[in-house]
LOFIKOL-566737 format. One record per residue (C-alpha): residue number from 1; residue in one letter; x negated, y, z. Coordinates in Angstrom, 2 decimals. Layout:
<pts>
@seq->NUM | type->A | east->X | north->Y | up->Z
...
</pts>
This chain:
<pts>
@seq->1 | type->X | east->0.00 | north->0.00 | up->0.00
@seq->2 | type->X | east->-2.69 | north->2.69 | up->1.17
@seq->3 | type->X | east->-5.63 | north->1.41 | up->-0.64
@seq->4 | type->X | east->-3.86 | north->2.82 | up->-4.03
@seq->5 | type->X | east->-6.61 | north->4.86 | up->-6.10
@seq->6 | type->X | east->-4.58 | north->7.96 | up->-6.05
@seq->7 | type->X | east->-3.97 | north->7.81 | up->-2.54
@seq->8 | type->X | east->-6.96 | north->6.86 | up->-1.73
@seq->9 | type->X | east->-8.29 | north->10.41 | up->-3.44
@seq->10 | type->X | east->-4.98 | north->12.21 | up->-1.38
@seq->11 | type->X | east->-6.20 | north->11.43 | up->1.42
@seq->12 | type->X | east->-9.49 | north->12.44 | up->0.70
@seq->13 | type->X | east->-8.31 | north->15.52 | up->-0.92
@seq->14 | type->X | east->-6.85 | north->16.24 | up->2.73
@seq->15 | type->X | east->-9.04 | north->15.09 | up->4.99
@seq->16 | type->X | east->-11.02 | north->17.68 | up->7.37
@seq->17 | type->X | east->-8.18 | north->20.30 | up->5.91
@seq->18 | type->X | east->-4.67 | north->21.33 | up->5.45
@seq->19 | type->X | east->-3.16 | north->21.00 | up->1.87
@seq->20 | type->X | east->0.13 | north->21.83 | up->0.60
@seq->21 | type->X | east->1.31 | north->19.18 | up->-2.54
@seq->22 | type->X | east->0.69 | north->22.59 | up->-4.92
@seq->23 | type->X | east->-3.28 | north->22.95 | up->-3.50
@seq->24 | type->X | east->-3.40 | north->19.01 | up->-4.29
@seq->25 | type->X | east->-1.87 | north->19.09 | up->-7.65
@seq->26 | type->X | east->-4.68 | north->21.53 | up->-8.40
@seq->27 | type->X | east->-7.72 | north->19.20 | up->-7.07
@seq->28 | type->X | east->-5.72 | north->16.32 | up->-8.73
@seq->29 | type->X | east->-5.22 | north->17.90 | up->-11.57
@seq->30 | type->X | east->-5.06 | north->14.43 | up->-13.76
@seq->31 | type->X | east->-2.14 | north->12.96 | up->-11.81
@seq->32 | type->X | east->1.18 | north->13.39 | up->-12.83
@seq->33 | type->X | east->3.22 | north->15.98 | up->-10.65
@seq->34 | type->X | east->5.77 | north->13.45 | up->-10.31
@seq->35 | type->X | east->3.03 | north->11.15 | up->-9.53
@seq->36 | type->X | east->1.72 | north->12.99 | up->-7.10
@seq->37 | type->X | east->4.41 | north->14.06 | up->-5.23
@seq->38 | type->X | east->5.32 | north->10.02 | up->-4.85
@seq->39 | type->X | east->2.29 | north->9.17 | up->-3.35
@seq->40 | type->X | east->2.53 | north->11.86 | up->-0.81
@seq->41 | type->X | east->5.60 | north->11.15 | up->-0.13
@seq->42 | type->X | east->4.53 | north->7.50 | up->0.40
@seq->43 | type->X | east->1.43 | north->8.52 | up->2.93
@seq->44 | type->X | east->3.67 | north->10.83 | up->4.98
@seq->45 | type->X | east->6.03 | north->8.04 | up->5.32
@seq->46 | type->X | east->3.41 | north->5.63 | up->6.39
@seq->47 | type->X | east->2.12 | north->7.87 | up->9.12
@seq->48 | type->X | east->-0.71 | north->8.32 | up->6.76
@seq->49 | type->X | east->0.10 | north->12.26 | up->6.42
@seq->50 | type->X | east->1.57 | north->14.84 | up->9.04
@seq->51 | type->X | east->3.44 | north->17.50 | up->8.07
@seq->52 | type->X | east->1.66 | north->20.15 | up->10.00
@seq->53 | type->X | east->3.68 | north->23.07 | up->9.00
@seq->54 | type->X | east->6.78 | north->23.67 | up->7.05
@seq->55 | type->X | east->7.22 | north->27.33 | up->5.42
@seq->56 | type->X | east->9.64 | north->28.56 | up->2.64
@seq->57 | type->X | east->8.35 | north->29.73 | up->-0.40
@seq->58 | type->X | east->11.12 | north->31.38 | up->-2.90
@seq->59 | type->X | east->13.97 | north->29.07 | up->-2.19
@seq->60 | type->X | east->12.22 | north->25.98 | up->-1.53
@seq->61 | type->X | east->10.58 | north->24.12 | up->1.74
@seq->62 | type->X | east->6.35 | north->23.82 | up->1.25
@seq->63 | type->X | east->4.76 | north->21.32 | up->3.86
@seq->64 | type->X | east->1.13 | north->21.28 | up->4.41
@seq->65 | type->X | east->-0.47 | north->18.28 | up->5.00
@seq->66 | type->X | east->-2.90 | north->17.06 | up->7.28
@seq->67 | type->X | east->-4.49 | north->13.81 | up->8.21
@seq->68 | type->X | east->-3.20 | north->12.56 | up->11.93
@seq->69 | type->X | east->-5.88 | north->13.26 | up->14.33
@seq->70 | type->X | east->-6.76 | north->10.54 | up->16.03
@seq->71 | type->X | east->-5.60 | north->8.55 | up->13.14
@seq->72 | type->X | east->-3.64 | north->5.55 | up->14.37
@seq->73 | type->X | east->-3.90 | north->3.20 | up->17.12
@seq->74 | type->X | east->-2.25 | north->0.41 | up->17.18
@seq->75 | type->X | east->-1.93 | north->-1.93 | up->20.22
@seq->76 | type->X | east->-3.19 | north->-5.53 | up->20.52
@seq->77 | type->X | east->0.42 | north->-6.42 | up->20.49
@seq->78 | type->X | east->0.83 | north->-4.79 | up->17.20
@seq->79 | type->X | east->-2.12 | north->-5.98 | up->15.32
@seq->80 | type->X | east->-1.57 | north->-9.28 | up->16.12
@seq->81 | type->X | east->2.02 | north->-9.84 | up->14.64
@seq->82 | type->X | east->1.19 | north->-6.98 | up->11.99
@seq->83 | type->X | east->0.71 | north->-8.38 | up->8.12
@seq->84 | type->X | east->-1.51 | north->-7.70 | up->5.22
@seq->85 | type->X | east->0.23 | north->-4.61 | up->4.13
@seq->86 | type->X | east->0.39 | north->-2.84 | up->7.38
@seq->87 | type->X | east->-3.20 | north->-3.76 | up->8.49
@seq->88 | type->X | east->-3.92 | north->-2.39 | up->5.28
@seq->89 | type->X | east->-2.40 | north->0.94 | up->6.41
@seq->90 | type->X | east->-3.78 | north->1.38 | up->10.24
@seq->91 | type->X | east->-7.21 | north->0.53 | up->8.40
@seq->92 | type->X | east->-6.80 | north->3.00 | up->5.88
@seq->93 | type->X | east->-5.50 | north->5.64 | up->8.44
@seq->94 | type->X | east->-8.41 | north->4.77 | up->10.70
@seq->95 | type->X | east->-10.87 | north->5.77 | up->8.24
@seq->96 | type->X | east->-9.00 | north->8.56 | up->6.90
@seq->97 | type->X | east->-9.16 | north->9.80 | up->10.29
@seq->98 | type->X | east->-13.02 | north->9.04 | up->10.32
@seq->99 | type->X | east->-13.13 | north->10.83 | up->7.68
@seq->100 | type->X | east->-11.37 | north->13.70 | up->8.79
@seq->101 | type->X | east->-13.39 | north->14.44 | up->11.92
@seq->102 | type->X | east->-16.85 | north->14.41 | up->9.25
@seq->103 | type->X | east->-15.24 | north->16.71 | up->7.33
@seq->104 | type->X | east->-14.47 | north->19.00 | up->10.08
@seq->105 | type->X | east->-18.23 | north->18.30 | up->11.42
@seq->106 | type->X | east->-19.67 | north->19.28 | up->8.12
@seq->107 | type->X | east->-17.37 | north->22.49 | up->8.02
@seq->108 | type->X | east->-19.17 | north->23.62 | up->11.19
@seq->109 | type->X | east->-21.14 | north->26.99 | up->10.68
@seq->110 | type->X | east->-24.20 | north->25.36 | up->11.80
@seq->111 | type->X | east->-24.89 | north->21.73 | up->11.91
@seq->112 | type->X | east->-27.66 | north->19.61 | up->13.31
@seq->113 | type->X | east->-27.44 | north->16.07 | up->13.08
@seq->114 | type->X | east->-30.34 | north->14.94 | up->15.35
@seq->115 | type->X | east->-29.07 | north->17.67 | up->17.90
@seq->116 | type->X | east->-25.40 | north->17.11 | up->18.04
@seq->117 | type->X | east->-26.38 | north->13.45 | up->18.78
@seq->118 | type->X | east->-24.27 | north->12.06 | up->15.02
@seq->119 | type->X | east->-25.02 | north->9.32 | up->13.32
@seq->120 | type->X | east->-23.71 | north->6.51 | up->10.85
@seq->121 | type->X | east->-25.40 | north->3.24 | up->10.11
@seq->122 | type->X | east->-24.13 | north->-0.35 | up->8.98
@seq->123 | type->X | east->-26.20 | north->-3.24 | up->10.04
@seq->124 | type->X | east->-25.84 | north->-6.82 | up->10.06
@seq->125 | type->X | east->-25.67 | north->-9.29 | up->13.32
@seq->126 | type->X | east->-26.32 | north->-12.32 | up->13.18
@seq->127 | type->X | east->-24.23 | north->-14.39 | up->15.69
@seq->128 | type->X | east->-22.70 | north->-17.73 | up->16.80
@seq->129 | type->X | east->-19.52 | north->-17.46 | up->18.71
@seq->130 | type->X | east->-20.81 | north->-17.77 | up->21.93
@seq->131 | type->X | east->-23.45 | north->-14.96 | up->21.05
@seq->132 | type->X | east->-20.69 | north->-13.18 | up->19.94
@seq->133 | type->X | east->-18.35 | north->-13.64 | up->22.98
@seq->134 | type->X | east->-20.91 | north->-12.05 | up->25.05
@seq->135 | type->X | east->-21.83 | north->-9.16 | up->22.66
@seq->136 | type->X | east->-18.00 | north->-8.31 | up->22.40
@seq->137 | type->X | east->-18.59 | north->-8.53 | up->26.44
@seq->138 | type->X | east->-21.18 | north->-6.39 | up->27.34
@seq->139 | type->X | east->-20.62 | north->-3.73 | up->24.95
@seq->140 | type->X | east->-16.94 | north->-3.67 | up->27.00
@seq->141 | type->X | east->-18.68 | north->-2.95 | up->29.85
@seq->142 | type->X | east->-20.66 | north->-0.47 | up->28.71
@seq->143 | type->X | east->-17.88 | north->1.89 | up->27.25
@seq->144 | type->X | east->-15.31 | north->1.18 | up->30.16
@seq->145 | type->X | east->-16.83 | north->3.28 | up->32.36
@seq->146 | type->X | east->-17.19 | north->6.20 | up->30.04
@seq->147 | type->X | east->-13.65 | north->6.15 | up->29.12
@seq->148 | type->X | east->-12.98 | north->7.16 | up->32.66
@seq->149 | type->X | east->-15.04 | north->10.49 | up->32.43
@seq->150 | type->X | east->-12.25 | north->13.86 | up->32.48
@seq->151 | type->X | east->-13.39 | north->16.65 | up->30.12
@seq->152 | type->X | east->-15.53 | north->19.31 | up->31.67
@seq->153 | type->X | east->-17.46 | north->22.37 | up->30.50
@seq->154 | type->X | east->-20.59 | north->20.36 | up->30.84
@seq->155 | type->X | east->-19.02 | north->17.12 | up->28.47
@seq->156 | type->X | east->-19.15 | north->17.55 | up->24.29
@seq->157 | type->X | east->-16.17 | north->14.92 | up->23.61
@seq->158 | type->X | east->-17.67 | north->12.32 | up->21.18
@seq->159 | type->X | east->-15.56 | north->9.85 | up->19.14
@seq->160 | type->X | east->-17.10 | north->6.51 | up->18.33
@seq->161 | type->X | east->-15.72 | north->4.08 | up->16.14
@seq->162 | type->X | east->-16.17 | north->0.55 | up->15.95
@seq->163 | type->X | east->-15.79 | north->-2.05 | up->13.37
@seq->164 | type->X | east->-16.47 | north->-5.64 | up->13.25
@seq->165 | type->X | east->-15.88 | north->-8.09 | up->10.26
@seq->166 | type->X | east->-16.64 | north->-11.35 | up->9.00
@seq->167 | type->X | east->-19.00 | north->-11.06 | up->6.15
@seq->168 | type->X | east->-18.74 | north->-13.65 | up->3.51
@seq->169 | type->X | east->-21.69 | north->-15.96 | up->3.60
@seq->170 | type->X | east->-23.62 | north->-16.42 | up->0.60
</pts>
């Protein structure tokens, strides 16, 4: 469902930013209005798009767009009865919403990667199950007790994101 091309590129188009369907008709110029307006439509019903504002323009509504902060979190609960399609969608608005906070990073007046402690990588762990058991484990413990901290004056809020998948041997 989310992982359409155009989508894909609306969401894209939006993330780190507000956009109204008019500013994205303009960056996606080669998609059909009609098109367009579809997939939005689409994303917004997915909980892939907020409306963040609603404003009339001549005699018509205009919504601008933005990406959900925080992008979506489902429960354990949820991801364990959810199917294909919708994991597709909470996947798709987890990186949008990755891709959102980058955006606004990179927007800063000033940035410093090294000095505003951000960084990216993908690497590759080698594990049995049991290895993996007590990975999963200890890097629990590690982050509980951080979740616990209030914000303060003295804390930067950071947002780390996790993934873990299978990798097809071979």
């Amino acid at each position: 469902m989310a992982l359409h091309p155009v989508r894909i590129r609306i969401l894209v188009a939006v993330a780190g930013g507000r956009r109204t369907a008019t500013e994205l008709a303009g960056q996606l110029a080669d998609v059909p209005q009609a098109t367009l307006y579809r997939h939005i439509a689409t994303l917004a019903n997915a909980g892939l798009l907020d409306v963040a504002e609603e404003r009339k323009v001549g005699g018509a509504t205009e919504r601008v767009y933005v990406v959900p902060e925080g992008g979506v979190t489902p429960t354990a609960e949820t991801l364990a009865s959810a199917s294909r399609e919708e994991h597709a969608r909470y996947f798709t608005a987890f990186m949008s919403s990755l891709l959102a906070e980058f955006s606004r990073y990179l927007a800063r007046e000033h940035i410093d990667l090294m000095a505003d402690g951000v960084g990216y990588q993908q690497v590759v762990l080698h594990l049995d199950d049991e290895e993996f058991i007590r990975f999963a484990q200890g890097f629990a413990e590690l982050v509980q007790p951080l979740l616990a901290h209030e914000p303060g004056e003295d804390r930067t809020p950071r947002l780390l994101a996790t993934t873990l998948l299978p990798l097809t041997k071979g």
